[in-house]
C-alpha positions in Angstrom: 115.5 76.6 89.1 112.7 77.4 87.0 109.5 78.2 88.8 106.7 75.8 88.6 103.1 75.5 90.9 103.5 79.1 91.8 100.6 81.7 91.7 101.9 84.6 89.7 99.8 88.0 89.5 101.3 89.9 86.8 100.1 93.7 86.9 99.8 95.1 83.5 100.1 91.8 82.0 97.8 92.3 79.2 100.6 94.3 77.8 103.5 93.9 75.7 106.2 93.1 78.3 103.3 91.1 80.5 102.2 88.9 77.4 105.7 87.7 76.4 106.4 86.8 80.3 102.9 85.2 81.1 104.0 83.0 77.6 107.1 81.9 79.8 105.3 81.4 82.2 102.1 79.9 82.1 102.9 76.3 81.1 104.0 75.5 84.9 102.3 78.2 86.7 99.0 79.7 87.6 99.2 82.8 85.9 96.8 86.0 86.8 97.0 89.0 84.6 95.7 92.1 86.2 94.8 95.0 83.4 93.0 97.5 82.3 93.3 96.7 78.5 94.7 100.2 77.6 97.3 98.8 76.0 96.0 95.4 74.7 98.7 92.9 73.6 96.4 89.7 74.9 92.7 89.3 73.6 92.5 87.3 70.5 96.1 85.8 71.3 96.3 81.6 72.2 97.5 83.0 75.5 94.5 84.0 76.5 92.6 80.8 76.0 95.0 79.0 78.0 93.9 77.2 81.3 96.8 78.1 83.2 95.7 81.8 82.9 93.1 83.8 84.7 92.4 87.6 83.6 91.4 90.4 85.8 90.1 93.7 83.7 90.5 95.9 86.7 93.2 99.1 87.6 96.3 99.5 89.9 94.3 102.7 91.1 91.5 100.0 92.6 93.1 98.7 95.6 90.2 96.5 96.5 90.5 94.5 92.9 94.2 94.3 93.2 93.7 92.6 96.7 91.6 90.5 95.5 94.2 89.7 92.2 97.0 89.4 94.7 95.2 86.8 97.3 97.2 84.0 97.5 100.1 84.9 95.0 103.4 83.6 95.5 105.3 86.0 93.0 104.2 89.1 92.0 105.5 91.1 88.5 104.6 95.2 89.0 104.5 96.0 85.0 101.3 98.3 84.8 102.2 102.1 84.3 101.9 105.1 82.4 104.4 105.4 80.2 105.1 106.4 76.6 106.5 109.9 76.0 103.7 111.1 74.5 100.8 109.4 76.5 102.8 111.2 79.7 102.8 114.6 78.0 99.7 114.4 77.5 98.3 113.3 80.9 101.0 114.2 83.4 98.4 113.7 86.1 97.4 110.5 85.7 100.9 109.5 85.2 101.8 110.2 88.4 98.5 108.8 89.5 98.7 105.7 88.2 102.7 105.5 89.2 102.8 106.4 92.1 99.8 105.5 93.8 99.5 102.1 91.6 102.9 101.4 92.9 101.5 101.9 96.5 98.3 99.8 96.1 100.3 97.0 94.7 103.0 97.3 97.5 100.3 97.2 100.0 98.3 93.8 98.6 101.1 92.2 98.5 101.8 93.3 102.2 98.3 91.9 103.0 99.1 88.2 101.3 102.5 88.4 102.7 101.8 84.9 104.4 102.5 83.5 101.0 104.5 86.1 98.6 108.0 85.0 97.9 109.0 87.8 95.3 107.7 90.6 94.2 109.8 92.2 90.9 108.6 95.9 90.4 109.5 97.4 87.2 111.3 100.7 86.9 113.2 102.6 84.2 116.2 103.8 82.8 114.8 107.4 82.4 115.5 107.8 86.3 119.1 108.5 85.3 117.8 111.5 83.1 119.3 113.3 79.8 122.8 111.7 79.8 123.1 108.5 80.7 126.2 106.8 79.9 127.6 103.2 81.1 125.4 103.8 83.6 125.6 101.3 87.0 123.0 101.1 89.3 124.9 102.8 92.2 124.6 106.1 89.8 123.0 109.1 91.2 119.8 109.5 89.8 118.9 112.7 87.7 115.7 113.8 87.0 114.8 116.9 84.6 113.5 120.4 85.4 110.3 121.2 87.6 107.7 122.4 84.5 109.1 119.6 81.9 106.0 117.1 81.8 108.6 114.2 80.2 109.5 114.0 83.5 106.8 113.2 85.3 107.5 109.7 84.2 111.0 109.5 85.5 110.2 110.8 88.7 107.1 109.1 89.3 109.3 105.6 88.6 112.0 106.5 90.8 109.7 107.6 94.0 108.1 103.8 93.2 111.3 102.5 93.8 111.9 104.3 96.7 108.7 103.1 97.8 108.7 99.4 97.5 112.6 99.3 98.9 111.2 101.1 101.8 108.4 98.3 102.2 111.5 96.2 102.1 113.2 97.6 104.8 110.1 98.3 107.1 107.7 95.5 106.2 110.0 92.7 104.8 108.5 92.8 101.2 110.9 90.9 99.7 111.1 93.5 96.3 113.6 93.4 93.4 113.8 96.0 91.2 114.4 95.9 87.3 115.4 99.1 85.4 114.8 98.1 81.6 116.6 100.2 78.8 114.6 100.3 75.7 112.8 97.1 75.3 111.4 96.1 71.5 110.5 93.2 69.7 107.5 91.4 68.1 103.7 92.5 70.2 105.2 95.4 70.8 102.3 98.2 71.4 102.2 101.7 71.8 104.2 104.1 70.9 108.6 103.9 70.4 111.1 104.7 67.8 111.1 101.1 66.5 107.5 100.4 65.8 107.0 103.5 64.1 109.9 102.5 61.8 108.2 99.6 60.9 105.0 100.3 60.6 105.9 102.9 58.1 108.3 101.2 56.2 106.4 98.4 55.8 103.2 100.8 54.3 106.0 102.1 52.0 106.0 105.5 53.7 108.7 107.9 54.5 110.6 107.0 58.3 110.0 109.8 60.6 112.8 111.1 63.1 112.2 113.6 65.5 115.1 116.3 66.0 118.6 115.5 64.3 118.5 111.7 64.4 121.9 111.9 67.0 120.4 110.5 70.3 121.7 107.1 71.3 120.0 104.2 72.7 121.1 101.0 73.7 118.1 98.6 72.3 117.2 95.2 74.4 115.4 92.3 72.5 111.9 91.4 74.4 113.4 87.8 75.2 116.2 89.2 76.8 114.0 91.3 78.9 111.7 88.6 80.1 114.8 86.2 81.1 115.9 88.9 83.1 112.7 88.8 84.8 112.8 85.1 85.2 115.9 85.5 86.6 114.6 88.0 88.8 111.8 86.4 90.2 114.0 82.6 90.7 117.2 83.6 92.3 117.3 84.7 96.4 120.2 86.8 95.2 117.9 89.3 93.5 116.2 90.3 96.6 116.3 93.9 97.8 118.7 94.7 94.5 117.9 96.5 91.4 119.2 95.9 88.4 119.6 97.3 84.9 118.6 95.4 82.1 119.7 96.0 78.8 122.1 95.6 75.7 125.0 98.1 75.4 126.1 96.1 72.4 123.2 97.4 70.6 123.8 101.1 71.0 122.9 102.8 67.8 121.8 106.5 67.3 117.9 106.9 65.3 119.4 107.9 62.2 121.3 104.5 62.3 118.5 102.6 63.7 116.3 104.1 60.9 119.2 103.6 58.4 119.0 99.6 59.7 115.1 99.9 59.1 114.9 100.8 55.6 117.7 98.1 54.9 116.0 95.5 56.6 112.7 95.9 55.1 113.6 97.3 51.6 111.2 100.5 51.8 111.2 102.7 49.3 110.5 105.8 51.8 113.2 108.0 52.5 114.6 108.9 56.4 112.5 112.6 56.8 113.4 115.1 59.9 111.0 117.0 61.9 111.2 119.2 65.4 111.9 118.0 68.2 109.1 120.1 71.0 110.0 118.6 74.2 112.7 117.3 76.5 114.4 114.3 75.0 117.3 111.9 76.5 120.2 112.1 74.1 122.0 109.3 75.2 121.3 105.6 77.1 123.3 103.0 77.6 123.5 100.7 80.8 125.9 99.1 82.7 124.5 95.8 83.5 127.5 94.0 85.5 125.9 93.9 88.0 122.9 91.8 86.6 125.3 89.7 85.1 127.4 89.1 88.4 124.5 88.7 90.5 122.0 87.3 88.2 123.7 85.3 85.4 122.8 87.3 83.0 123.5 88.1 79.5 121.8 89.8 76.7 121.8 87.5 73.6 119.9 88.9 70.5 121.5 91.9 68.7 119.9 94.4 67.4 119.8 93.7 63.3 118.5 90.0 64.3 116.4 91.8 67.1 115.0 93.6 64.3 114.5 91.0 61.9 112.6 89.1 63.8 110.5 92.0 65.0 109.7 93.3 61.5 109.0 89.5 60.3 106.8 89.5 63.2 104.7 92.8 62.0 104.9 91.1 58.4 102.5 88.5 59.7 100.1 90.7 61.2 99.8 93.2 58.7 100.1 91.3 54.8 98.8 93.6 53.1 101.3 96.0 53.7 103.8 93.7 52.7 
């Protein structure tokens, strides 16, 4: 049953994942997007001149504006994070910050509007199950890299989150669901990742970058996959106190082949370069999702060469010139 007349305060929602779900949404719903516009997927959009959609420019670390956000919310979507491999090298502290306690002040407006929250869908990761990650189910003991290793900051900081808001759960009644997404791409996508940075260079004609040998494997999930996994999340009473991976294992590729796919797709004339790899990387992800599909209905459906024909079409449009 599709939601419709809810309140739905969407954390991070200026932001790639947030924009493409608040479009979902928005038509049937009061929508609130709570963000600090660091990563900016929403002004100058239709979006955000719709009527159905309020905008907060505020921070998870401000508990008393997320209160405020969350007053009266019926569903809440826990998207706003640190994240980016090298945004959390850079500032491991504020990662943790922002992910940690972010995750807290969320957890504890919705525990002061509890009178009238229904769901509350907080977003996780697949890096909690660390280097090697293979046909993994959500049952899977977690493994996080070494003590000293800032990539890691990341992975931990999501997984104590999780811990957290199933611990709300249990002790407050929260009624949490939590999503584990495996490399999401597609068109509005901002920041850093393998895929945009692909396609922005091919499409300005310029060599494709890979960092280290090209042999690390990921299992790629089309945005609209993602955000009817979310839907899903925040409609069935099945979801509750679950998590869930979301993802495509059909579209398990290594970079060399998704760069390979790249430069077919776009007919670049720059060539696939190597450089050094300086940090901890995860040389292989793919999920399990059975359990999402069992409990959830659901199903990835865009592959990855239509995933990225749509995506590069999409950057096409915004950048002509390049084109």
């Amino acid at each position: 049953m599709a939601l419709s007349g809810k309140r739905i305060l969407l954390t991070g929602g200026a932001g790639f994942i947030g924009s493409a779900l608040a479009r979902r949404l928005v038509e049937a719903n009061e929508v609130v997007l709570l963000d600090n516009l660091h990563r900016d997927a929403l002004s100058g959009s239709e979006l955000a001149e719709h009527p159905n959609l309020s905008f907060v420019q505020g921070d998870v670390l401000d508990a008393e504006a997320l209160h405020e956000a969350a007053a009266g919310a019926t569903h809440i979507v826990h998207l706003a994070a640190i994240a980016g491999v090298d945004t959390v090298r850079e500032s491991p502290v504020r990662t943790m910050r922002v992910n940690v306690i972010g995750t807290h002040n969320v957890l504890e407006a919705a525990l002061a509007t509890r009178g009238s929250v229904e769901r509350l869908v907080e977003i996780s990761t697949s890096e909690i199950f660390g280097t090697h990650a293979y046909n993994v189910a959500e049952g899977h003991v977690s493994t996080i890299g070494s003590v000293g290793e800032t990539r890691w900051t990341y992975a931990v900081s999501k997984l104590a989150g999780e811990h957290m808001a199933h611990a709300y759960r249990e002790e407050h009644g929260i009624p949490v669901v939590t999503v584990r997404p495996f490399n999401v791409f597609g068109p509005g996508q901002i920041g850093g990742g393998a895929i945009r940075a692909f396609i922005e260079a091919a499409l300005a004609g310029r060599d494709l970058t890979i960092h280290g040998d090209g042999s690390q494997i990921r299992a790629w999930c089309y945005v609209d996959d993602m955000v009817n996994a979310l839907l899903l999340c925040l409609e069935k009473d099945e979801a509750v106190g679950q998590s869930f991976n979301i993802g495509n294992a059909r579209s398990a590729v290594t970079i060399f082949d998704l760069a390979q796919r790249v430069k077919r797709l776009t007919e670049t004339p720059g060539e696939i370069v190597f450089q050094p790899l300086h940090y901890a990387d995860v040389e292989l992800r793919i999920p399990n999702v059975e359990k999402a599909r069992e409990v959830l209905g659901f199903e990835a459906k865009v592959d990855l060469d239509e995933g990225l024909a749509r995506t590069i079409a999409w950057y096409r449009e915004q950048t002509p010139a390049l084109t």
